[in-house]
C-alpha positions in Angstrom: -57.0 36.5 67.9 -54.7 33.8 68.9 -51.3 33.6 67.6 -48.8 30.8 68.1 -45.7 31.2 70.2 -42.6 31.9 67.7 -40.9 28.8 68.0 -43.9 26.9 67.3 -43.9 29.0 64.1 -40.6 28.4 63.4 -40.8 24.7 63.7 -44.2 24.6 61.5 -41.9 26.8 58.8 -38.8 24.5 59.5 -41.9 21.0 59.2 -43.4 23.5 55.9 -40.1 23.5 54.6 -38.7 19.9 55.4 -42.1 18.7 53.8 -42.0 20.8 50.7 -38.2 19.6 50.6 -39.4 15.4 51.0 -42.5 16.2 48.7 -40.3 17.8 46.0 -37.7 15.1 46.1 -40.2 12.4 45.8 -41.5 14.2 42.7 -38.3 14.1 41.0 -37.2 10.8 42.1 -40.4 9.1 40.3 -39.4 11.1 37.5 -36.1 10.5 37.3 -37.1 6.8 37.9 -39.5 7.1 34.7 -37.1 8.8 32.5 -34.6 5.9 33.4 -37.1 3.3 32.4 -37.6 5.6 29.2 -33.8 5.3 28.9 -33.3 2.1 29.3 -36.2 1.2 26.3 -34.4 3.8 24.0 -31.5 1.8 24.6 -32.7 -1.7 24.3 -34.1 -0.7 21.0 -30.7 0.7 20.1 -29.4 -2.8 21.2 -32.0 -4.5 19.2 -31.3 -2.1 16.4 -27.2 -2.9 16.4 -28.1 -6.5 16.3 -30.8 -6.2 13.5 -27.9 -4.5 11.3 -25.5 -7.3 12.5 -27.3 -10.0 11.6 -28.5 -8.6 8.4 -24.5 -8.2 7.5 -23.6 -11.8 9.0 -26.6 -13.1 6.2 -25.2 -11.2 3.5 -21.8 -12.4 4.3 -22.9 -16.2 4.7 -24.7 -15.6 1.1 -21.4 -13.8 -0.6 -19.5 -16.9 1.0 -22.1 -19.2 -1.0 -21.8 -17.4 -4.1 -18.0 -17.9 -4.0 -18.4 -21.5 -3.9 -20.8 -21.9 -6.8 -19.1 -20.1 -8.7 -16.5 -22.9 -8.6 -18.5 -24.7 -10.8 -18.1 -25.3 -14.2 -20.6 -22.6 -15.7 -21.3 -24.3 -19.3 -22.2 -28.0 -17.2 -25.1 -29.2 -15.5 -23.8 -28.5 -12.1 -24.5 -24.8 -12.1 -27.7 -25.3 -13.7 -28.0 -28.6 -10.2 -26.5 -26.3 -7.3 -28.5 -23.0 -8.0 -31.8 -24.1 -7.4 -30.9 -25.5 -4.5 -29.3 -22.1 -3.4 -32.7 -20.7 -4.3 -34.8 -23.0 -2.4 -32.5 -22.0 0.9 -32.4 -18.4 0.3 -35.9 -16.8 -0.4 -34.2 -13.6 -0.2 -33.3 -13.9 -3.7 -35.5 -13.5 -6.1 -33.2 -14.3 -9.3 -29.4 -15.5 -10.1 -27.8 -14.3 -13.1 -24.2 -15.3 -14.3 -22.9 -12.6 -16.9 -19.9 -12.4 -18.6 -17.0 -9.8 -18.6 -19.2 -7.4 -20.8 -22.3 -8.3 -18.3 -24.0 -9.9 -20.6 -26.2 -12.8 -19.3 -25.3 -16.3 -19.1 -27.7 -17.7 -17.2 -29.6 -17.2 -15.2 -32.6 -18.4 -12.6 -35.5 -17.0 -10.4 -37.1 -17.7 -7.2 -39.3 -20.6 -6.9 -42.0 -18.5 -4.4 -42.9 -16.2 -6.5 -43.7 -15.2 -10.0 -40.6 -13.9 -12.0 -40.2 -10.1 -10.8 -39.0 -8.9 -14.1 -41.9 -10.4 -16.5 -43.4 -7.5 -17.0 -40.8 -4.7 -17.8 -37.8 -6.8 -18.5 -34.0 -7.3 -16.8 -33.1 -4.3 -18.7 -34.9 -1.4 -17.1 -32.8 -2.1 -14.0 -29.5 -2.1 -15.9 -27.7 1.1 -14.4 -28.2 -0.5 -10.4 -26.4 -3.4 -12.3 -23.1 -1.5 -14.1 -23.1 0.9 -10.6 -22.7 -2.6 -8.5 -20.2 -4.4 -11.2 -18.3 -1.4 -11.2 -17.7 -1.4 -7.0 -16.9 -4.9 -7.1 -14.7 -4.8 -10.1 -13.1 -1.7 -8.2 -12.6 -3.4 -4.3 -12.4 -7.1 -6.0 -14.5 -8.2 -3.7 -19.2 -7.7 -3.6 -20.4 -4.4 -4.9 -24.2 -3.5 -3.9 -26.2 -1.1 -6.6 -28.8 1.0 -5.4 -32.0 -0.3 -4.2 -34.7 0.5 -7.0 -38.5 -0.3 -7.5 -39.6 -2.8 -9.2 -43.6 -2.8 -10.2 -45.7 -6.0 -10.9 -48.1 -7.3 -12.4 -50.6 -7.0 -9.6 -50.5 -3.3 -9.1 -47.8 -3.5 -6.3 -44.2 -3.6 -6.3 -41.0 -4.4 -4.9 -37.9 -2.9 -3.1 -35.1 -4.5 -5.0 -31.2 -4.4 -4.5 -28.2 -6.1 -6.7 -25.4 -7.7 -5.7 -22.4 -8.7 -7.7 -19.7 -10.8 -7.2 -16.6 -11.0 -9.6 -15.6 -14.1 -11.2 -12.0 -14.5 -11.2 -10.0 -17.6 -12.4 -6.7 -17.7 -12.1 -6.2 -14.2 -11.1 -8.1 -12.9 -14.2 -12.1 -11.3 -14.6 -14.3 -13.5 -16.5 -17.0 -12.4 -15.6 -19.9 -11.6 -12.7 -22.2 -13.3 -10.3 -25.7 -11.1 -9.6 -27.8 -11.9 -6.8 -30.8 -10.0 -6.8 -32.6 -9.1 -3.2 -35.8 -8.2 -2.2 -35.4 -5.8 0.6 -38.7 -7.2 2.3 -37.2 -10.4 2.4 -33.9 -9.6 4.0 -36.2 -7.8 6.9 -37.6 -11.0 7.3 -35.6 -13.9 7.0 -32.4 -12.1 8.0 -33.6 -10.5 11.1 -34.2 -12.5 14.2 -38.0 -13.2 15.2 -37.5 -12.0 18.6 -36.6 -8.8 17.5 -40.2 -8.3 15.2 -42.6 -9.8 17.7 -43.5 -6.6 18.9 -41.7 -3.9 17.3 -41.7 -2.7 13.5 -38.6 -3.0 11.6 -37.9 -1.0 8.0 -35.5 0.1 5.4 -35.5 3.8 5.0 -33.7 6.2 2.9 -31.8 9.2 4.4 -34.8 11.1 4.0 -36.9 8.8 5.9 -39.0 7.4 2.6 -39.4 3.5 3.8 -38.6 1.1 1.2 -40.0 -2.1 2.9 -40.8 -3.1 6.3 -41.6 -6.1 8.7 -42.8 -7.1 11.9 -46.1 -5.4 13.8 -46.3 -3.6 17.1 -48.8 -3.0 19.9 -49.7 0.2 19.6 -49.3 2.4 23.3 -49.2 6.3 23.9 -45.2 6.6 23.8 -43.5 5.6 20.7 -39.8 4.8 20.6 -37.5 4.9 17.3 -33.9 3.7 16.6 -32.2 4.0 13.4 -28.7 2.0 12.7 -26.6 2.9 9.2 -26.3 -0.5 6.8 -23.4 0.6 5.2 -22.6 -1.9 2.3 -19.3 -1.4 -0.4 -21.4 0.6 -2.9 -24.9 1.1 -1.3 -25.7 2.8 2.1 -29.6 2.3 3.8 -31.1 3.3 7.2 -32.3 0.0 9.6 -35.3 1.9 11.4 -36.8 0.2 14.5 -40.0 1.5 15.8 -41.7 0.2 19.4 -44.5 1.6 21.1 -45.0 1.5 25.3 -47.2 2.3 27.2 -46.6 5.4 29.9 -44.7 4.3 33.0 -46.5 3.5 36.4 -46.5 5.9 39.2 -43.6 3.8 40.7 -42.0 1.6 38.3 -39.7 0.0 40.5 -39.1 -1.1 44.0 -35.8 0.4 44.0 -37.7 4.0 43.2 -40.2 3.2 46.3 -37.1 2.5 48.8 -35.4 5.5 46.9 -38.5 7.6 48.4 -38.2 6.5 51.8 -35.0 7.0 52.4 -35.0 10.1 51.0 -36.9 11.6 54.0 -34.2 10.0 56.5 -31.2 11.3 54.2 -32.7 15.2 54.6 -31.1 15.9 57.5 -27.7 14.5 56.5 -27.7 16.0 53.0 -28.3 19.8 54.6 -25.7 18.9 57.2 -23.2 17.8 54.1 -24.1 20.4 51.6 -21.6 23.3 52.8 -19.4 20.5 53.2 -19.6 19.2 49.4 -19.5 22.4 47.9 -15.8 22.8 49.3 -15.2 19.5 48.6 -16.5 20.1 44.7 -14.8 23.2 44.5 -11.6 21.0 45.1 -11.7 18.2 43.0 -13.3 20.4 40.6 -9.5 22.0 41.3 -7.8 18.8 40.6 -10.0 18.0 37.8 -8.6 20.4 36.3 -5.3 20.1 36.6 -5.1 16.2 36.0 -7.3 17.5 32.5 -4.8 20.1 31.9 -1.9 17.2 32.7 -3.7 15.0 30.5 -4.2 16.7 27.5 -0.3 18.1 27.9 0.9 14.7 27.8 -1.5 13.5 24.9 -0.5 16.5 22.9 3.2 15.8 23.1 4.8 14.0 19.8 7.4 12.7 22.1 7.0 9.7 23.8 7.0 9.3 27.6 7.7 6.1 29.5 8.2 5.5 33.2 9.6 2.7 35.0 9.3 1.5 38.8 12.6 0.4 40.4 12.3 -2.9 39.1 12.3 -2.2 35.6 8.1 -2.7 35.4 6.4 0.3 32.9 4.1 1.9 34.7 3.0 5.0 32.2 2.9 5.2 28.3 1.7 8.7 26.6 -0.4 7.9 23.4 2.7 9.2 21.1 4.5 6.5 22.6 2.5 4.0 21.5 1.8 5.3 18.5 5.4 5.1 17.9 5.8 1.6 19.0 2.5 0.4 17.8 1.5 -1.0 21.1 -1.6 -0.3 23.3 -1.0 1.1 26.6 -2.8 -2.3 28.0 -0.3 -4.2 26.3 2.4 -2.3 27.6 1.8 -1.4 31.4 3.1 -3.8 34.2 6.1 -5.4 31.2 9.3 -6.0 32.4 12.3 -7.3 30.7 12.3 -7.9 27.7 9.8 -4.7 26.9 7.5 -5.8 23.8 9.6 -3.2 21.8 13.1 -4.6 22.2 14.3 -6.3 18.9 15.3 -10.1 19.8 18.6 -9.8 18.7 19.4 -6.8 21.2 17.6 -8.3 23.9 20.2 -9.0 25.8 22.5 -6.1 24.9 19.3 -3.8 26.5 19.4 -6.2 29.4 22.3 -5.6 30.6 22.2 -2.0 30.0 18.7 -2.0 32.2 20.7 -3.8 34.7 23.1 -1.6 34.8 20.3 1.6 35.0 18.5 -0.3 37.9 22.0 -0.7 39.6 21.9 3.0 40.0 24.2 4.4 37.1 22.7 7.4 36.0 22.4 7.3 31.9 24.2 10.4 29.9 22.1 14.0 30.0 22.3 14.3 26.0 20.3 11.0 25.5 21.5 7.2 24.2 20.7 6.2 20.9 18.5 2.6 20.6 16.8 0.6 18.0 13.6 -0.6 18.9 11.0 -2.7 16.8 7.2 -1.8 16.1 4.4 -4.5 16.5 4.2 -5.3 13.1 8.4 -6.2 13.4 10.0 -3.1 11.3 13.2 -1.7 13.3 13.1 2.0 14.1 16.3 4.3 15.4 15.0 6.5 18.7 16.8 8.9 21.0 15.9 7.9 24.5 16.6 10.4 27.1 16.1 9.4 31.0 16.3 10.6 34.2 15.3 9.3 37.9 11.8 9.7 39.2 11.2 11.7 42.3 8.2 11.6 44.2 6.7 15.0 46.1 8.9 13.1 49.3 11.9 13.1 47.7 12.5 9.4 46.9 13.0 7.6 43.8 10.5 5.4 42.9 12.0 4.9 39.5 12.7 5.9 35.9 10.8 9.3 33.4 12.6 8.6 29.7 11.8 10.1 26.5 11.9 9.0 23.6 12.3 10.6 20.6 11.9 8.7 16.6 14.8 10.0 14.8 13.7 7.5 11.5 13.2 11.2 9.4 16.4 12.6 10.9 18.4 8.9 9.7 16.4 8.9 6.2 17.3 13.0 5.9 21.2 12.4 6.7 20.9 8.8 4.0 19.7 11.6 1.1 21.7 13.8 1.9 24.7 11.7 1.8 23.4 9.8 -1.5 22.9 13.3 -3.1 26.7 14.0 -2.6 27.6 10.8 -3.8 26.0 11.7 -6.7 27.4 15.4 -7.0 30.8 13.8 -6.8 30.1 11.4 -9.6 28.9 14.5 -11.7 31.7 16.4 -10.8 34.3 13.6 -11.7 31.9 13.2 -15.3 32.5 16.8 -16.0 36.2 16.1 -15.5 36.1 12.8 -18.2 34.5 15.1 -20.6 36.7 17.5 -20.1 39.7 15.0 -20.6 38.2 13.2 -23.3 38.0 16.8 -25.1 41.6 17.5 -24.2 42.6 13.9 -25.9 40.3 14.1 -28.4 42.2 17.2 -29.7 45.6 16.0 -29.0 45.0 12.6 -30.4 43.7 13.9 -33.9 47.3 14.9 -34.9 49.4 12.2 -34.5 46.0 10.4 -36.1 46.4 12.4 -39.0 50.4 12.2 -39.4 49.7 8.1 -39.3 47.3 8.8 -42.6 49.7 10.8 -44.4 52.6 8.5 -44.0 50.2 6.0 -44.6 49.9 7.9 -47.9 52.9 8.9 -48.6 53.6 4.9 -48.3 50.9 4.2 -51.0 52.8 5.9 -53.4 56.2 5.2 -52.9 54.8 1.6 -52.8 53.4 2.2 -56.4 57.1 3.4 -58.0 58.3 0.0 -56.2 55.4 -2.4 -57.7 57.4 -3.0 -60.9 60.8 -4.7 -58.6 58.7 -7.3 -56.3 54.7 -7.0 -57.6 53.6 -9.9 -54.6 55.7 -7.6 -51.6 54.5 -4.4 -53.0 50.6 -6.1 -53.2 51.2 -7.6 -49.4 52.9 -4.4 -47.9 50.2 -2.0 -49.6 47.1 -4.0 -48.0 48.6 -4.0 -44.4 49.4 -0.3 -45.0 45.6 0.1 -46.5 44.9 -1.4 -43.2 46.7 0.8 -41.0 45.1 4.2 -42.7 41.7 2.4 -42.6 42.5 1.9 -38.3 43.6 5.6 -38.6 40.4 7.1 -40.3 38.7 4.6 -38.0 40.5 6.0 -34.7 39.3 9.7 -36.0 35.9 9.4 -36.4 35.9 7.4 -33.1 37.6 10.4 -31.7 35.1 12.9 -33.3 32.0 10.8 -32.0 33.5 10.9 -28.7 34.2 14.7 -28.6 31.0 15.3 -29.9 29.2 12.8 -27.5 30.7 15.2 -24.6 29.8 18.4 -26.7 26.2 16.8 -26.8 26.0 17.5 -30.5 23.1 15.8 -32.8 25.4 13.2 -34.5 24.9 12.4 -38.3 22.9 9.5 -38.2 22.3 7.1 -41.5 20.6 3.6 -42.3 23.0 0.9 -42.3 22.6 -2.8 -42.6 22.5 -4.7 -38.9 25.1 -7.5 -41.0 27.4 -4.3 -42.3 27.8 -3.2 -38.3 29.0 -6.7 -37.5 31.5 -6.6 -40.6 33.0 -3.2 -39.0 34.0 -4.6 -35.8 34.9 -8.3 -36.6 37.9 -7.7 -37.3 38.9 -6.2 -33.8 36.6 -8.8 -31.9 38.3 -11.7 -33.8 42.2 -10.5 -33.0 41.3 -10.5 -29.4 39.5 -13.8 -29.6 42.6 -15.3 -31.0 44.0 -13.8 -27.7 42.4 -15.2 -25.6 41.0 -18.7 -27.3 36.9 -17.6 -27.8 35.2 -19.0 -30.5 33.1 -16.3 -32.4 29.6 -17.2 -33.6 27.9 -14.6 -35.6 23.9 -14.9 -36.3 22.1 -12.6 -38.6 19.7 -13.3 -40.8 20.1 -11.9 -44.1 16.6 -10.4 -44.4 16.5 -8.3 -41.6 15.8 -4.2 -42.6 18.8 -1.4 -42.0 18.5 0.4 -38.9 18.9 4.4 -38.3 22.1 5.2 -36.4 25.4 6.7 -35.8 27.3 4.4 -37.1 30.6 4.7 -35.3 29.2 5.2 -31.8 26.9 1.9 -32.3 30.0 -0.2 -33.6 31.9 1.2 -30.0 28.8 -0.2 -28.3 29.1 -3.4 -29.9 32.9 -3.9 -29.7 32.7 -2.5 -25.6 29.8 -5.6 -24.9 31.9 -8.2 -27.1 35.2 -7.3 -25.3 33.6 -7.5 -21.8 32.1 -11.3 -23.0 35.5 -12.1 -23.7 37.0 -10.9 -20.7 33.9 -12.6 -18.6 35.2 -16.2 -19.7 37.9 -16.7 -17.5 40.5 -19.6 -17.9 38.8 -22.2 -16.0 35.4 -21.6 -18.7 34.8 -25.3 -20.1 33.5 -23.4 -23.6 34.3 -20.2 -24.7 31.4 -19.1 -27.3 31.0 -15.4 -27.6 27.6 -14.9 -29.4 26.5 -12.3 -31.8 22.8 -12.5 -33.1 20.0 -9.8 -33.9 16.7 -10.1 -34.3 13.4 -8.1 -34.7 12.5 -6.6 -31.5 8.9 -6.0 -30.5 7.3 -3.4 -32.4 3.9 -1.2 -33.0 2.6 0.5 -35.7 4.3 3.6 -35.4 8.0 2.3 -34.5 10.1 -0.7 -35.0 12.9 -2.2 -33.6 16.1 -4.1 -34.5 17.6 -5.9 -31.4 21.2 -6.8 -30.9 22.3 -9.7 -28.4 25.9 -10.1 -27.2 26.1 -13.2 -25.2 28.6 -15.3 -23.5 29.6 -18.5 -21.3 31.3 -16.7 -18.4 30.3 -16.9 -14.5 27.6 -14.2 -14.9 26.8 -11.3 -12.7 26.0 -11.3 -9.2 22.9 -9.9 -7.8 24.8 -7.0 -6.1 26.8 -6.1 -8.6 23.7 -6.2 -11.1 22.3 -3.2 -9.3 25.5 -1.2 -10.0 26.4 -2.1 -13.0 25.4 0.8 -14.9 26.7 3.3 -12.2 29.5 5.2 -13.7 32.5 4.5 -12.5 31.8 1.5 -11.0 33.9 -1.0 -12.2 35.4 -4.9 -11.2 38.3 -4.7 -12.8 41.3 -3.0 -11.8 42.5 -1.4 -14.5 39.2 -0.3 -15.8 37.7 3.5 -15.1 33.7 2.0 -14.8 32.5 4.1 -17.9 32.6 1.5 -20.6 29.1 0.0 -20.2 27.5 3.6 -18.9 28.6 5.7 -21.8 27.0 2.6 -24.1 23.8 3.0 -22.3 24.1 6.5 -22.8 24.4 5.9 -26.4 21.9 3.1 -26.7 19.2 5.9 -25.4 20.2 8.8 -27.6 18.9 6.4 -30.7 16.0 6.2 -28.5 16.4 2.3 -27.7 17.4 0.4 -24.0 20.2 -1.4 -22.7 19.8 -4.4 -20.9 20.8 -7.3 -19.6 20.1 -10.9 -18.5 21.3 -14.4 -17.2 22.5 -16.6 -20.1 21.1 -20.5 -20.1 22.9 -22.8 -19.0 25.6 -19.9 -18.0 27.0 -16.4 -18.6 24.5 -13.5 -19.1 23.2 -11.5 -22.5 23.2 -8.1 -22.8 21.1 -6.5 -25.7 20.3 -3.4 -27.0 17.7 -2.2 -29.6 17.3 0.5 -32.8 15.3 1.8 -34.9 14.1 0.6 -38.1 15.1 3.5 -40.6 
């Protein structure tokens, strides 16, 4: 028996083995090669798939953009009745136009010239629901709404695929009504969809279940089939684009680049065994630093604070995502700028300037961080913390600046409320101490009140023994002393209403006649109009019902607004006219309103004191506290009514209040 020398043996093992090696590589290079050409046909069809749904929305768009403009014409003239046939004619996808009103109710409408009308046999009706579910979208996102596609039968034992579109009518800023386009699905597949995409492959509408609604296009059948499905997502409907292409299996070598793939496969052997102990260190380390850039990475992205760095010449050279999220920027946008940075406000671009000058110079910036303003892409100013610090490479040099940056807009906005909340705890405290003083005079002003009524009194009747010496004196002195205990009884319940404004008692409220409120306080509004030179004009209509009130508080309210009309009309006012009118206020069935208008010729308010001028104790005038016109709104709401105010024409402003009816 004759056996071969060993190394002989070994080399045939060594050939055995290089062969099997070569043979093996070959095998999975051609089918690597032919799952890349399967690859690359799954994703042309994915291509042609993405364009199919493009195009299909780019059509629908074109024909919403048509729509729009016939619905600029008049819809009760012949031009409707001119320009929609024509529209028909160009689109075939339409089988019928239908203008409705707000109630969707039909108007007119018009079907498709290629075809016999698709709702002859069962009427418009029957497809109602896909109709309100379509108006309803567009009536909700003012802009097309699509219904559900639904099935239509005819008249020759088939049917159609059918979807609505509507398109709301608005003239000048108001619904009138709706514009319906009705689709055939099988159409759209066909006239929106480019030929070259249905020459040889199959194109359908599917639901999510994979039911095809309609389809289009043929292909050549082969013994691999390929499918791609893209989501149509319209406002209101959703449907499934299917593709479907069929290939045949691919060759033994598809390519040329497979074939020289193969051959110098066998010459790269050697090398490859020479370079595999090699590679697996080499994987194992950048496997290493793969991990560690990863871990880096996702440090970085995790971080709400924003990181920025800087070469020596000012140039940004790293963003974190938090950092642009906070300015608004894209990283693109933002690496390699220099000054001025896309984020510095132009007003403070050369404040930041010279402070980057200074920073490149070499002065170090302050360890507990510099506060900064800088301005999103959309232009809204932000307040940030920036803290930075040199950047040192693993040699030791600088190579520039790490900073980062913090948004303190919640810590700005927390500190504002928190401020504006003690502003208003003050102004609660100092209305506590008001009440507490108008309590205090309140009960010390009710006694010398009440000693003024009984001398008044006592004046009466010693007035009565003197009537028989001078009748005339004794008749003038007894009215002005009538008047005085009148002004004294007045000045009580004034008091009493005050005290029991603080108290928040219920006051005793009573109808009274808008005309008998006026003739309580004219004779205090006309002393100081003498005063000051104001003519008086009083307008209330005789007929107008009693309201339901507390008397004296609403006679304050009145003589408070008629003082500060006075006092509005400085000296240099060409006319003085303080006006007193009421009038019926807008009403309902279950309440109505008297409203009273207090107007005058003065300079008006300013817009910045407008905002204020409710605010208690805020005042422009020096003597006053700022509680006049805030204790008469307060007053004006207890009877359930509002206090406002507006700009007079030509001049001055009117403030008004209203009550109710009793």
């Amino acid at each position: 028996m004759w056996f071969a020398p060993a190394p002989q043996i070994r080399r045939w093992v060594l050939w055995g083995l290089l062969m099997a090696l070569v043979l093996t590589m070959l095998s999975t290079l051609v089918w690597l090669a032919g799952r890349y050409e399967v690859g690359q046909e799954q994703s042309r069809l994915e291509r042609d798939a993405a364009d199919a749904v493009s195009d299909i929305r780019t059509a629908l768009t074109r024909n919403v953009q048509s729509l729009q403009a016939l619905q600029y014409a008049d819809r009760s003239a012949s031009p409707w009745e001119h320009e929609a046939p024509t529209m028909m004619r160009e689109h075939r996808e339409w089988l019928r136009l239908e203008l409705r009103d707000i109630n969707l109710r039909v108007i007119k409408s018009i079907d498709t010239p290629f075809r016999a009308p698709v709702f002859s046999r069962y009427g418009r009706e029957a497809n109602q629901p896909e109709v309100v579910q379509a108006c309803g979208v567009a009536r909700r996102h003012s802009g097309p709404g699509y219904g559900t596609s639904t099935y239509v039968p005819q008249s020759n034992g088939l049917g159609l695929e059918i979807m609505d579109l509507c398109l709301p009518v608005i003239t000048d800023g108001v619904l009138t009504g709706y514009t319906i386009a009705t689709y055939s699905l099988s159409e759209i597949l066909v006239n929106m969809v480019g030929p070259q995409l249905t020459r040889s492959q199959e194109v359908s509408f599917t639901e999510s279940d994979g039911t095809r609604l309609a389809m289009h296009g043929t292909a050549r059948r082969g013994s691999r089939m390929f499918v791609a499905k893209q989501l149509l997502d319209l406002p209101g409907h959703t449907m499934v684009l299917r593709m479907d292409s069929w290939r045949g299996a691919p060759d033994l070598f598809p390519n040329v680049l497979t074939a020289l793939v193969t051959a110098m496969a066998i010459a790269l052997v050697t090398v490859l065994l020479m370079l595999a102990r090699d590679m697996r260190r080499r994987q194992r380390v950048e496997l290493d630093l793969a991990d560690a850039l990863a871990f880096r990475k996702a440090m970085e992205d995790s971080l709400v604070t924003g990181l920025r760095a800087r070469d020596k010449q000012g140039r940004i050279t790293y963003v974190n995502p938090a950092f642009c999220e906070m300015v608004g920027f894209e990283a693109r946008e933002l690496i390699g700028q220099s000054i001025p940075a896309p984020y510095w406000p132009p007003e403070m671009v050369d404040e930041y300037g010279q402070r980057q000058a200074l920073r490149l110079a070499g002065n170090a910036p302050p360890r507990e961080g510099a506060e900064s303003v800088f301005m999103r892409k959309n232009g809204e100013r932000f307040p940030v913390l920036i803290f930075e610090a040199p950047l040192i490479n693993a040699l030791g040099e600088q190579t520039g600046w790490m900073g980062a940056v913090l948004d303190i807009s919640e810590q700005r906005r927390v500190e504002e409320v928190s401020r504006a909340s003690q502003e208003r705890l003050q102004a609660t405290a100092r209305l506590a101490t008001v009440g507490e003083m108008a309590s205090l005079l309140s009960h010390e002003l009710n006694q010398p009140l009440a000693a003024i009524s009984s001398y008044a009194t006592g004046s009466m009747n010693l007035l009565e023994d003197a009537a028989n010496k001078d009748p005339q004196l004794a008749e003038t002195l007894g009215t002005a002393i009538q008047r005085i205990a009148q002004q004294a009884e007045r000045a009580g319940k004034v008091i009493k209403s005050v005290h029991d404004f603080v108290r928040r008692r219920d006051q005793a409220r009573e109808a009274v006649t808008p005309r008998a409120l006026l003739d309580d306080v004219m004779p205090l509004v006309s002393l100081q109009a003498r005063k000051l030179g104001v003519r008086v004009v009083v307008n209330c209509p005789a007929d107008l019902p009693p309201v339901l009130c507390d008397r004296t508080m609403v006679e304050q309210v009145l003589l408070n607004l008629a003082r500060n009309g006075m006092q509005a009309m400085a000296d240099d006012t060409p006319h003085k006219v303080l006006t007193l009118a009421v009038r019926r206020a807008a009403s309902n069935a279950s309440s109505r309103w008297i409203e009273f208008l207090v107007a005058d010729l003065g300079h008006g308010i300013p817009e910045g004191v407008a905002e204020k001028l409710f605010t208690p104790f805020f005042t422009t005038k020096q003597e006053g506290m700022g509680l006049g016109l805030s204790l008469c709104r307060t007053v004006v709401e207890q009877h359930g009514g509002f206090l406002s105010h507006q700009p007079n024409i030509p001049r001055g402003t009117v403030f008004g209040f209203t009550l109710p009816q009793s």
